[in-house]
N, C-alpha and C positions, 0 to 999 in steps of 0.2 A: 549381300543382304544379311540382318541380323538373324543369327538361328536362336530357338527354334521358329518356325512358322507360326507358331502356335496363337502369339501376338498378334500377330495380321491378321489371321481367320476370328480374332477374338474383336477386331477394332472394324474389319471389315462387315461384322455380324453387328457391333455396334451401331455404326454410322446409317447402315441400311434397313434395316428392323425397327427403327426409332423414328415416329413421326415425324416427315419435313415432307415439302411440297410435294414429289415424287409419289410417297405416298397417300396424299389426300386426295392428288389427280388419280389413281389409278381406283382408289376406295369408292369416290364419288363416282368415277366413269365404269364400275361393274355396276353400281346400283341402280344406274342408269339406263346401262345397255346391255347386261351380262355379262360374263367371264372372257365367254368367246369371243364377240366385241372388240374387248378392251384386249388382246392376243401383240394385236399392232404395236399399243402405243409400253405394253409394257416392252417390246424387245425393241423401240426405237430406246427407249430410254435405258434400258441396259446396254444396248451396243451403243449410244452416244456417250455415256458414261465411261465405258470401258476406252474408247479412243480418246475421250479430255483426258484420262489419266498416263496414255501413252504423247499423247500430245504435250502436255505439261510436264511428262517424265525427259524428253525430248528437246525442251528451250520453251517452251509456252509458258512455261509458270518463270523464267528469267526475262519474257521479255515484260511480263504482268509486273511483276516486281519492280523494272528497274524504269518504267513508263505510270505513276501514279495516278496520271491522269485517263489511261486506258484501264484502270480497275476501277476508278468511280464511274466513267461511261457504262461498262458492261456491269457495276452494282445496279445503277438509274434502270439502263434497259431491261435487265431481267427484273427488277421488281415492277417495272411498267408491263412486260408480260405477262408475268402472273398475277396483276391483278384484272389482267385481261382474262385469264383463264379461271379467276375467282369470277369472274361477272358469267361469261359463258356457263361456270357451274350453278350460280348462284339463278341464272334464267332458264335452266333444264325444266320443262314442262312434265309435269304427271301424262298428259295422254299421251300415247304410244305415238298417235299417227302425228304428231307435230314436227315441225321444220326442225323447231328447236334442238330435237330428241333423234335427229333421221339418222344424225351418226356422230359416233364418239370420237376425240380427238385422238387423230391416226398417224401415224410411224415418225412421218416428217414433222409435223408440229409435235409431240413428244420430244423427241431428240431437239430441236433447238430449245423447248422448254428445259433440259437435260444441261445443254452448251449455259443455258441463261440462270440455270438455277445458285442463287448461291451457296449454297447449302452442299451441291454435289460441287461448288471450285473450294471452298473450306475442305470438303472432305479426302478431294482427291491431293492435295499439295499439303495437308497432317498426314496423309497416308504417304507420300513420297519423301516428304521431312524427316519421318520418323525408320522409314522402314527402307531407306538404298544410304548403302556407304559412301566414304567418300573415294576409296581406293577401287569400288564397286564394278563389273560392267551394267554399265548404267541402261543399256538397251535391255538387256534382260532381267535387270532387278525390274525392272517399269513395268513388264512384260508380266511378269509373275505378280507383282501389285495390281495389273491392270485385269488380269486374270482371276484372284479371289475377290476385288471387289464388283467387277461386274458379275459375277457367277454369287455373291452375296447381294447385288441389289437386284435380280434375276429370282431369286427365291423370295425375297421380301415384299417383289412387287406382284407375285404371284400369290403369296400369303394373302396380303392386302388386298386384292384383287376377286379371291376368293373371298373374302369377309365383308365383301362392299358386295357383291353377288346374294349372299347369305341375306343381307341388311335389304339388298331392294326386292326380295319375297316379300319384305313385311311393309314395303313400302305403296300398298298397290292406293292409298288414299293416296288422291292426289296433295291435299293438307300436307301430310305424312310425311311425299316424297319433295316439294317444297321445302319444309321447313328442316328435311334434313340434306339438301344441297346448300340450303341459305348458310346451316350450319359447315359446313365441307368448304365451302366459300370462304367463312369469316375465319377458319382457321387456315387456310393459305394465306389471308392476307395477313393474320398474324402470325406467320413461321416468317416473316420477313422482318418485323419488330426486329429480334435479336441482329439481326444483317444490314439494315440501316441506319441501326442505332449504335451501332460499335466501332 
């Protein structure tokens, strides 16, 4: 692996701290349901994260690469998820006791949201590109990549998590808490813009 580390804690603090889907699902889903709540789905998507990167460190990102047609499939499917999970955002009701509201999306749907996102397959195969050699042992460079970025999208989904908690205090109008899912909604489906437009 290139030394210092310092690059990686610096691209993994990038990637994970900076607005994409990961974060709008975890923002919108404290505002929604609390910190506590939303505990699940931020550690499916850190532990689902952290295995795509051992996975892809491992031959996933050679069989993606050398199958074209199996990256535009799972491009299609994950933007058809999440803009499945902008609608479930974008329909979160203001009252408490509703269907809608009864519970936030939990451990298992996170994590395939995680495997679907494109944003974390970009992130995780720049961080594998950049930061394992070619003379490397490749199991353990993966390992230690797979390790600062899940432990950096682990803090960020917790940050976020916390500031979507913060946000639905102020949200007890049901107006309020509508129009700011509508809003949490239309920026998931435009964090996919740059991913099927490129």
């Amino acid at each position: 692996m290139h030394e210092p580390s310092g690059p990686l804690v610096l691209f993994a603090a990038a990637v994970t701290l900076t607005p994409g889907p990961n974060v709008v699902l975890v923002t919108a889903s404290a505002a929604n349901f609390g910190f506590r709540r939303t505990i699940p789905q931020m550690l499916g998507i850190t532990l689902a994260f952290g295995l795509m990167i051992m996975a892809a460190g491992l031959g996933l990102a050679a069989v993606v690469h050398a199958e074209p047609r199996l990256h535009i499939a799972l491009k299609y499917t994950g933007a058809a998820y999440l803009l499945y999970l902008a609608w479930r955002i974008a329909r979160a009701d203001a009252a408490r006791g509703t269907a809608a509201r009864s519970r936030p999306i939990g451990f298992m749907a996170a994590s395939l949201f995680t495997w679907l996102n494109p944003k974390a397959w970009m992130s995780t195969l720049g961080a594998l590109a950049a930061f394992t050699t070619a003379d490397g042992d490749l199991l353990s460079e993966s390992a230690v990549i797979a390790f600062v970025l899940a432990l950096a999208c682990l803090i960020s989904v917790a940050l976020w998590a916390g500031f979507g908690a913060t946000i639905g205090r102020f949200l007890a109008d049901r107006r309020a808490r509508l129009a700011f899912n509508g809003a949490m909604a239309m920026l998931l489906v435009l964090s996919l813009v740059p991913v099927l437009f490129s």
